[in-house]
C-alpha positions in Angstrom: 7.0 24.7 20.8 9.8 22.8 19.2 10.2 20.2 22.3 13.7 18.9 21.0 15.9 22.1 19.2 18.2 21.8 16.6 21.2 22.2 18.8 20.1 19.5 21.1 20.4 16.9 18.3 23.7 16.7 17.8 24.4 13.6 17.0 27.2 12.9 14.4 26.3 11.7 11.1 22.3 11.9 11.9 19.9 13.8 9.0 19.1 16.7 10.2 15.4 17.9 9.0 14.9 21.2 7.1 12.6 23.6 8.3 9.2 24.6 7.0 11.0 27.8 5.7 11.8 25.7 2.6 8.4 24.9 1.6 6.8 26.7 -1.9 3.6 29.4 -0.4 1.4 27.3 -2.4 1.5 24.4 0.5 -0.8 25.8 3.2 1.4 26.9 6.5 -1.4 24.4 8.7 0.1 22.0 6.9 3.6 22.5 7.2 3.3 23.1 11.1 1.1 19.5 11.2 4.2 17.8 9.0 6.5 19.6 11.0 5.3 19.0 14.7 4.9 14.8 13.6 8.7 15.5 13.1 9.6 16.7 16.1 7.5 14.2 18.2 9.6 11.2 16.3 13.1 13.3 15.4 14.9 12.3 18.2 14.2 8.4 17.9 14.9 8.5 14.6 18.1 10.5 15.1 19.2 8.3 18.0 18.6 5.2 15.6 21.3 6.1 13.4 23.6 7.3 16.2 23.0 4.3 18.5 22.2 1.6 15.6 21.0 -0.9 18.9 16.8 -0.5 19.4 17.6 -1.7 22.7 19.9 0.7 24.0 17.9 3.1 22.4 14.6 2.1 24.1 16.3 2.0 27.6 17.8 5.7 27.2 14.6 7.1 25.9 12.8 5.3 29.5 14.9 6.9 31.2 16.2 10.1 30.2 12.5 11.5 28.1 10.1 12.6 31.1 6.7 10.5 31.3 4.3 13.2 29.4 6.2 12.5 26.5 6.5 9.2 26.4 3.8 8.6 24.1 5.7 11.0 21.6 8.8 9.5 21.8 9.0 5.8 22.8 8.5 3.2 20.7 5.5 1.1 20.9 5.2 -2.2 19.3 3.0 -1.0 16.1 6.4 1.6 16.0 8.6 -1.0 16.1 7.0 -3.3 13.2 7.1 -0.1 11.0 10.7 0.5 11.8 11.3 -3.1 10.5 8.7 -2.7 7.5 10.9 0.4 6.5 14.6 -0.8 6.8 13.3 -4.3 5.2 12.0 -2.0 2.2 15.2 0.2 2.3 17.5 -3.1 2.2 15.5 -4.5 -0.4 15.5 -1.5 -2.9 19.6 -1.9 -2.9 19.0 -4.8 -4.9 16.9 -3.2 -7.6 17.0 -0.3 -9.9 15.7 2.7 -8.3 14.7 5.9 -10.3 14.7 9.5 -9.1 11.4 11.3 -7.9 12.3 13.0 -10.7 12.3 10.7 -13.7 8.8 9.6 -12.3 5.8 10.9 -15.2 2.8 12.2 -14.5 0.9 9.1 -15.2 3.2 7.1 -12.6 1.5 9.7 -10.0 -1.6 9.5 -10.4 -2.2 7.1 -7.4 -0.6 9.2 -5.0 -3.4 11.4 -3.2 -2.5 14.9 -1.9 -4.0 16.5 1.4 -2.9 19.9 2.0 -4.4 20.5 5.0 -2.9 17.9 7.1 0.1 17.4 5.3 -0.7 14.0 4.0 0.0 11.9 1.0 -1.7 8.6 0.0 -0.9 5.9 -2.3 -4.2 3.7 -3.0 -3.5 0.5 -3.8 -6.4 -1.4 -5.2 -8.1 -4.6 -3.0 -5.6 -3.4 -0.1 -8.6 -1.1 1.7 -8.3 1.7 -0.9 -11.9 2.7 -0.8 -12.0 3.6 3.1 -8.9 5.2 3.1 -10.2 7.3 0.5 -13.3 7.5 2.2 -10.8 8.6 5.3 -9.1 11.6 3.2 -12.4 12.7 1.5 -14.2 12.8 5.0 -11.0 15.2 6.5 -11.4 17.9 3.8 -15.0 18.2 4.6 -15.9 20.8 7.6 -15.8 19.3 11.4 -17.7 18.0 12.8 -16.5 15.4 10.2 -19.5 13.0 9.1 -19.2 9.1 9.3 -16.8 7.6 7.1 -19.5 5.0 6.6 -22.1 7.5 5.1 -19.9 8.2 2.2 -20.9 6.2 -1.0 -18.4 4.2 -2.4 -18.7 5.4 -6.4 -17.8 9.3 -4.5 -14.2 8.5 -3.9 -13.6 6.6 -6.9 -14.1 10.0 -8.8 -10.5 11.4 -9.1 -12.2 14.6 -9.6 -12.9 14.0 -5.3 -9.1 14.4 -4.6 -6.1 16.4 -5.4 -3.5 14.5 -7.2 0.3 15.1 -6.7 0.8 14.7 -10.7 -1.5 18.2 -10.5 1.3 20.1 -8.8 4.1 22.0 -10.6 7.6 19.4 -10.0 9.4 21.7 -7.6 5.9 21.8 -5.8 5.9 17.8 -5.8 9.7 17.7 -4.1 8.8 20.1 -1.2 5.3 17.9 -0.7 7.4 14.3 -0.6 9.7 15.9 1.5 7.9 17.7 4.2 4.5 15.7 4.3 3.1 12.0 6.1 3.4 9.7 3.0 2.0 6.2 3.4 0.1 3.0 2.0 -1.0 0.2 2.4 -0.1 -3.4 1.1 -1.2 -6.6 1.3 0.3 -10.6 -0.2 0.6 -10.3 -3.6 -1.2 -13.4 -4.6 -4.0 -12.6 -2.1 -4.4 -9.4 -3.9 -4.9 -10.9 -7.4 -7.7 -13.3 -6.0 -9.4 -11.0 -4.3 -9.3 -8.7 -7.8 -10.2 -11.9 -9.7 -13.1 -12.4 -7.2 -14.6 -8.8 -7.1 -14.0 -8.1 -11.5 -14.7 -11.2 -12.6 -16.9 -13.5 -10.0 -19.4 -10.7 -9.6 -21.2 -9.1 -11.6 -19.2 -6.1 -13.7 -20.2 -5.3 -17.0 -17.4 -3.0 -17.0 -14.8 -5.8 -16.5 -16.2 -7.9 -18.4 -16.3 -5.9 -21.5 -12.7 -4.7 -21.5 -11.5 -7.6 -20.1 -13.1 -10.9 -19.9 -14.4 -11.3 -23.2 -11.0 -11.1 -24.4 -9.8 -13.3 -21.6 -12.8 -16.1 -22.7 -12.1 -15.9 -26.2 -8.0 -16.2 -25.9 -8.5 -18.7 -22.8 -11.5 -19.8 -22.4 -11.9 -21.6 -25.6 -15.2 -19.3 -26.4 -14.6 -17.4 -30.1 -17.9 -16.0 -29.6 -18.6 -15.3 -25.7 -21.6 -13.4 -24.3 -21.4 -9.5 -25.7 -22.5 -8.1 -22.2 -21.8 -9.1 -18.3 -25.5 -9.1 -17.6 -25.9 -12.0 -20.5 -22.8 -14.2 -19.3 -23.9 -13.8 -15.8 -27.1 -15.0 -16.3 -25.7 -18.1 -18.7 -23.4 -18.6 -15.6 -20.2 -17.7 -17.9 -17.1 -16.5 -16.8 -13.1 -16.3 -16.8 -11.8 -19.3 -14.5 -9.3 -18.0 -11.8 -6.3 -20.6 -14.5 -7.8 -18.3 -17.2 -7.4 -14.9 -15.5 -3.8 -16.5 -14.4 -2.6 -17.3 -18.0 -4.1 -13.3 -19.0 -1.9 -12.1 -16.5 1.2 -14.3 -17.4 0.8 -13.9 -21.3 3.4 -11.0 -22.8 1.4 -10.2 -25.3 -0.7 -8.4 -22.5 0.5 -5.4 -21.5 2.4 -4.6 -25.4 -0.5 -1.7 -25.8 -1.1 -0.9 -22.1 0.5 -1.5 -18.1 -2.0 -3.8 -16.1 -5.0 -2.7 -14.9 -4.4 -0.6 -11.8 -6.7 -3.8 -9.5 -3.6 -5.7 -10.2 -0.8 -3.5 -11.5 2.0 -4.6 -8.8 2.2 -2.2 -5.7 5.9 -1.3 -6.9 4.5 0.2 -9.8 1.7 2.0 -8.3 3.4 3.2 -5.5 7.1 3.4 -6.3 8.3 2.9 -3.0 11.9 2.8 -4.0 11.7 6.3 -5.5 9.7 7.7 -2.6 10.9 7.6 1.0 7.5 6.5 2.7 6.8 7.3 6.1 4.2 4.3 6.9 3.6 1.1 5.5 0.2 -0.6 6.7 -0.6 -4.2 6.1 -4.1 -5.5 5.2 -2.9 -8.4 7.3 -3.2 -6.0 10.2 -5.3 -3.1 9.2 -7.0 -2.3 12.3 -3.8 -2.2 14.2 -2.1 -0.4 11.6 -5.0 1.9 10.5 -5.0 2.9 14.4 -1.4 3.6 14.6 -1.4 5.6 11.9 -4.3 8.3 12.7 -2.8 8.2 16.2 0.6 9.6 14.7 -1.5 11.9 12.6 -3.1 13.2 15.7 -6.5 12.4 13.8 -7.1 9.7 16.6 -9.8 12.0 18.9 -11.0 12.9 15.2 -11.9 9.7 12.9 -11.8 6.4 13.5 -11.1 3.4 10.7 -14.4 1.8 9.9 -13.8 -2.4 10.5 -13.6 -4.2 7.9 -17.1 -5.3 6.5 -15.8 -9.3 5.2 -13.2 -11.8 6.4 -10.7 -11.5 3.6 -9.0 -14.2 1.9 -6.1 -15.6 3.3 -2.9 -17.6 2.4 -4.3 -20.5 3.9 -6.4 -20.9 0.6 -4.5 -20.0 -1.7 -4.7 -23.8 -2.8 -7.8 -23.5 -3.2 -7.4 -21.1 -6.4 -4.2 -22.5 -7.8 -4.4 -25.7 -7.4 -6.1 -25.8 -10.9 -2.7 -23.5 -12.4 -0.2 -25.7 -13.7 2.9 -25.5 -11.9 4.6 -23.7 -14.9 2.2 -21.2 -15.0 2.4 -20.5 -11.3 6.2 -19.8 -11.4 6.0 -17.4 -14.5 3.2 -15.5 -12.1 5.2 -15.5 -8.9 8.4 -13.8 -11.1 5.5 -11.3 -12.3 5.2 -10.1 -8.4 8.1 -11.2 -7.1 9.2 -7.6 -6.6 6.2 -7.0 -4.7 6.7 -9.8 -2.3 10.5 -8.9 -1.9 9.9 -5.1 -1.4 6.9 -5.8 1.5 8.1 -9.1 3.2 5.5 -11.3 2.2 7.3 -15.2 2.4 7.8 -16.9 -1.3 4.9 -19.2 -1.8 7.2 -22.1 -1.8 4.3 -24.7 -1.6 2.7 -23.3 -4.8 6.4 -23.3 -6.2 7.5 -26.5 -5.5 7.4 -29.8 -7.8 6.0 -31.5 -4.7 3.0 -29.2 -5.0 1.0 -30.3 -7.3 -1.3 -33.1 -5.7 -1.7 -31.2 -2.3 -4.1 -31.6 0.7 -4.9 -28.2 2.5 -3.4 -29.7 5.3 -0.3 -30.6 3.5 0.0 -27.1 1.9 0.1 -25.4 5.3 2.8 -28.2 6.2 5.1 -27.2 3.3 4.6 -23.5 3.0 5.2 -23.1 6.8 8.4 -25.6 6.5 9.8 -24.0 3.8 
């Protein structure tokens, strides 16, 4: 039952939804009814947003006028409330860059973005921001209920694309009527935090992968080392390996990406994701993934289904983030920050001032903290 009609929502200048009549047949009607009823639970706050522009007076009419069993629907609760501000910070932000059309988007540009047609879901994986249980999350929903513990599945399953659909798979008038009718979200998490943690798991463990494709090169134009190691086994054992300054100057050096983008583990999010191009319906936070991760299935009505497995390590934070750049010149440091600077912009994450500054480069920890939170 459509709790809040068409003709009830009358308020001038709102955008009014269209119905799941607009949809191509190929997208499964379970789906459009699951997009479509998450609409109407969150329609009218949305509508009254841009009709009453104050949160408060919007909160207090919805107390009192929306009766108590759908409360939970309708009112805003805190998680809500930061994902209201996550979205118009990202909308505000995009007015100062150059955003492109769905439509001039290629195939390649969407390959991150996860389809689920049976609950009407769409899922940009971010690498290092808890991409491999969110995939484990999707992959687990398409499988039949009872669905098994997330935790069961093996890691090196979801990082098959064969395991998911893709939205670069669909047809382009397919890929509008997806964007426009399903739950699209990610997830992202402090730039710089994200690059250590990819430095960390590529390069400070063992990956004979990595280390072929990338940090032989990396030694050899870096690391002073014309002839490095031929295999990650061998330089692990000789205890041989990019330094965090080395991966830096990699990532800073144009001549990098002349024959290819960045690798995907630290490609910024804007350019995985696009989130000026596509209108996103959630944006979770590594910084509170729990919270977040709860929120969301809960608006998915996937709550009573699957829960979000914790986290299994205490991530880095940006209270060491002197720790690895202390070593990066200052120079180098600033050429990297305009690299993601986008990406810290587009999410809210605060400019790393202390790493920016002159008066940075003969910190304590304790004088970090003191000058990033200052600043």
């Amino acid at each position: 039952m459509n709790l809040f009609p068409a003709s009830d929502l009358s308020i001038p200048g709102a955008p009014q939804e269209s119905a799941v009549s607009d949809l191509p047949r190929s997208v499964p009607p379970s789906a459009a009814v699951h997009a479509n009823t998450m609409r109407e639970k969150t329609c009218l706050y949305r509508l009254l947003l841009v009709g009453v522009g104050n949160v408060a007076a919007c909160m207090l009419w919805l107390l009192w006028t929306v009766p108590p069993d759908l409360n939970e629907g309708v009112c805003l609760s805190a998680g809500s409330q930061i994902q209201e501000q996550r979205k118009a910070h990202l909308q505000e932000a995009c007015h100062n860059t150059t955003v492109r059309g769905v439509e001039e988007l290629t195939d390649p540009e969407l390959k991150h973005l996860i389809v689920d047609d049976k609950h009407g879901i769409i899922y940009c994986y971010v690498p290092k921001v808890a991409c491999t249980n969110w995939k484990r999350v999707l992959f687990v929903l398409n499988q039949s209920e009872p669905y098994p513990d997330i935790r069961t599945i093996h890691r090196d399953i979801v990082h098959i694309n064969s395991s998911f659909t893709l939205l670069s798979s669909f047809p382009r008038v397919e890929r509008r009527a997806r964007l426009k009718h399903y739950t699209k979200f990610l997830f992202v998490r402090d730039p710089f935090v994200r690059l250590i943690s990819a430095y960390r798991n590529k390069f400070v463990r063992y990956n004979d992968d990595f280390y072929k494709d990338y940090g032989r090169d990396i030694l050899k134009r870096y690391g002073n080392m014309p002839h490095p190691p031929h295999t990650g086994r061998k330089a692990f054992e000789s205890g041989i390996r990019p330094t965090f300054q080395h991966f830096v100057q990699y990532l800073i050096d144009p001549r990098t990406e002349t024959t290819e983008p960045f690798e995907p583990h630290w490609r910024q999010i804007h350019r995985l994701c696009h989130p000026c191009s596509i209108q996103y319906d959630f944006i979770g936070h590594l910084e509170t993934l729990q919270e977040d991760a709860d929120l969301l299935l809960k608006m998915l009505k996937l709550d009573s289904d699957i829960s979000f497995p914790p986290a299994p390590q205490t991530p880095v934070d940006t209270d060491q983030l002197w720790d690895w750049f202390k070593a990066v010149p200052l120079v180098d440091r600033r050429r990297l920050y305009r690299i993601y600077e986008l990406d810290f912009q587009l999410f809210g994450y605060a400019k790393p001032y202390a790493l920016l500054d002159k008066s940075g480069t003969d910190l304590s920890i304790g004088q970090f903290k003191w000058l990033n939170k200052r600043k």
